[in-house]
C-alpha positions as CSV (number, residue, x, y, z in Angstrom):
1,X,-21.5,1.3,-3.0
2,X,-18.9,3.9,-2.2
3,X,-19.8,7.9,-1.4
4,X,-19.1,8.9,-5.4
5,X,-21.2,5.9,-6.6
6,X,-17.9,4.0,-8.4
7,X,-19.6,0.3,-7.9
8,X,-17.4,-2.1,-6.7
9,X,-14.5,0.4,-5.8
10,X,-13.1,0.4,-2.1
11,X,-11.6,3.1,-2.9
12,X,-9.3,6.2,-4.8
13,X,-6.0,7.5,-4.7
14,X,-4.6,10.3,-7.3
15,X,-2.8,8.7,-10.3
16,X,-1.4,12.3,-10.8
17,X,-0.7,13.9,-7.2
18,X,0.5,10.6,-5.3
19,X,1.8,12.7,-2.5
20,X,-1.7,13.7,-1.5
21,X,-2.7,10.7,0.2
22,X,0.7,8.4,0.2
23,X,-0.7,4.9,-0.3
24,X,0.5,2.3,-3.2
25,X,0.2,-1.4,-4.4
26,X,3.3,-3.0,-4.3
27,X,4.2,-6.3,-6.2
28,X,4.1,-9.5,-3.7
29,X,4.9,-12.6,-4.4
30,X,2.3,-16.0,-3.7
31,X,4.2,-16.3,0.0
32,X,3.2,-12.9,0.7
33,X,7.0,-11.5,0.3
34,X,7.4,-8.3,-0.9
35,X,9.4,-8.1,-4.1
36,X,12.3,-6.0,-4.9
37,X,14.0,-3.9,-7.6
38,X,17.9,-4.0,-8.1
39,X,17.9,-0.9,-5.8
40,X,16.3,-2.7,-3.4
41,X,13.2,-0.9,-3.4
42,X,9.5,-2.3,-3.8
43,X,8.0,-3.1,-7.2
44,X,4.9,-1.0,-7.6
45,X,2.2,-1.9,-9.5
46,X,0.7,-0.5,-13.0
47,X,-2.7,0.2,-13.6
48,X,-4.6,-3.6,-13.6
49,X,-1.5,-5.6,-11.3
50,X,-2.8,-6.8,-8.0
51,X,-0.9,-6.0,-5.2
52,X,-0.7,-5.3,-1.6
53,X,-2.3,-1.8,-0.4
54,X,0.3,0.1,2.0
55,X,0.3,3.1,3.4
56,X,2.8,5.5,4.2
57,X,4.2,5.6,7.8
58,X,5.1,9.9,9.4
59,X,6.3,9.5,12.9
60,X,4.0,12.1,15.4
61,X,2.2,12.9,12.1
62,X,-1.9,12.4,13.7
63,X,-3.8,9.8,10.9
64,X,0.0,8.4,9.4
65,X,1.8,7.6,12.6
66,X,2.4,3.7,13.4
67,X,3.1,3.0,17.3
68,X,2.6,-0.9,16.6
69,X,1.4,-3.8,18.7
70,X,1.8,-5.0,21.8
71,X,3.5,-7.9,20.3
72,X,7.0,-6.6,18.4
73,X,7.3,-9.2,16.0
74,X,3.7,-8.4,15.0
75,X,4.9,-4.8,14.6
76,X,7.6,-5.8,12.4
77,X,5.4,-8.1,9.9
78,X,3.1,-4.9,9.4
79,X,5.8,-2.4,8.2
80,X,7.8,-2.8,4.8
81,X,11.2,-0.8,4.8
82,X,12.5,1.1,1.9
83,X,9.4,0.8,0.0
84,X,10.0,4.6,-2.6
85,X,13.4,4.9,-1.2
86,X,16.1,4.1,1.2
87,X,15.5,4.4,5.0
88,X,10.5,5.0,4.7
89,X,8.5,2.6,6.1
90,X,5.1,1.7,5.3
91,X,2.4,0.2,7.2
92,X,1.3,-3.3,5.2
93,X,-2.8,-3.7,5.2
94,X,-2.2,-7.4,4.1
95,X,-5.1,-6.5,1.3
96,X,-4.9,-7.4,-2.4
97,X,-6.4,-4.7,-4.2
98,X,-6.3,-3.6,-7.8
99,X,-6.1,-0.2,-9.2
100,X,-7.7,1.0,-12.9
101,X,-6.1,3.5,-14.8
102,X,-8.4,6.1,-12.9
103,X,-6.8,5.2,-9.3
104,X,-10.2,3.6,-8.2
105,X,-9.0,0.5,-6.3
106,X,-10.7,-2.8,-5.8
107,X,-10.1,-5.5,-3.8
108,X,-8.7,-8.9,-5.7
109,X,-10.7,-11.5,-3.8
110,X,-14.0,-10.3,-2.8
């Protein structure tokens, strides 16, 4: 049970102020690849798509900051480029979640 009693629900983001807390579900494919638009951008999901939770990565900003891993190339598999636009990078959790209409998110295989 969560802290507002939402059984099941890992979770909440705003459907309606997004920039509040700057994580999505983005559209992945059954290898794990991210999927693309024709800008080159990543897919996000509606309201009942699963997806893969990410979160937004701020350089020196205190809880969205990213310094990696010790190993690089395990850096690199965590952070998907150009996610909203051209040149962000977002940190990948590697968790299928779904989101209702509400933004209450729930993971896909638990």
């Amino acid at each position: 049970m969560n802290i507002d009693g939402k059984q099941g629900a890992v979770g909440f983001t705003s459907v309606l102020f997004p920039f509040v807390y700057p994580v999505r579900l983005i559209k992945v494919n059954e290898n794990g690849d991210v999927m693309r638009d024709k800008n080159g951008l990543c897919v996000t999901c509606k309201p009942g798509e699963p997806g893969e939770f990410v979160g937004k990565i701020v350089k020196g900003h205190p809880s969205r900051g990213f310094d990696g891993y010790v190993d690089k190339e395990a850096t690199q598999k965590k952070i998907a480029h150009d996610v909203m636009k051209k040149g962000d990078m977002w940190f990948r959790s590697g968790d299928l979640l779904i989101m209702d209409e509400f933004g209450w998110m729930y993971f896909v295989d638990r």
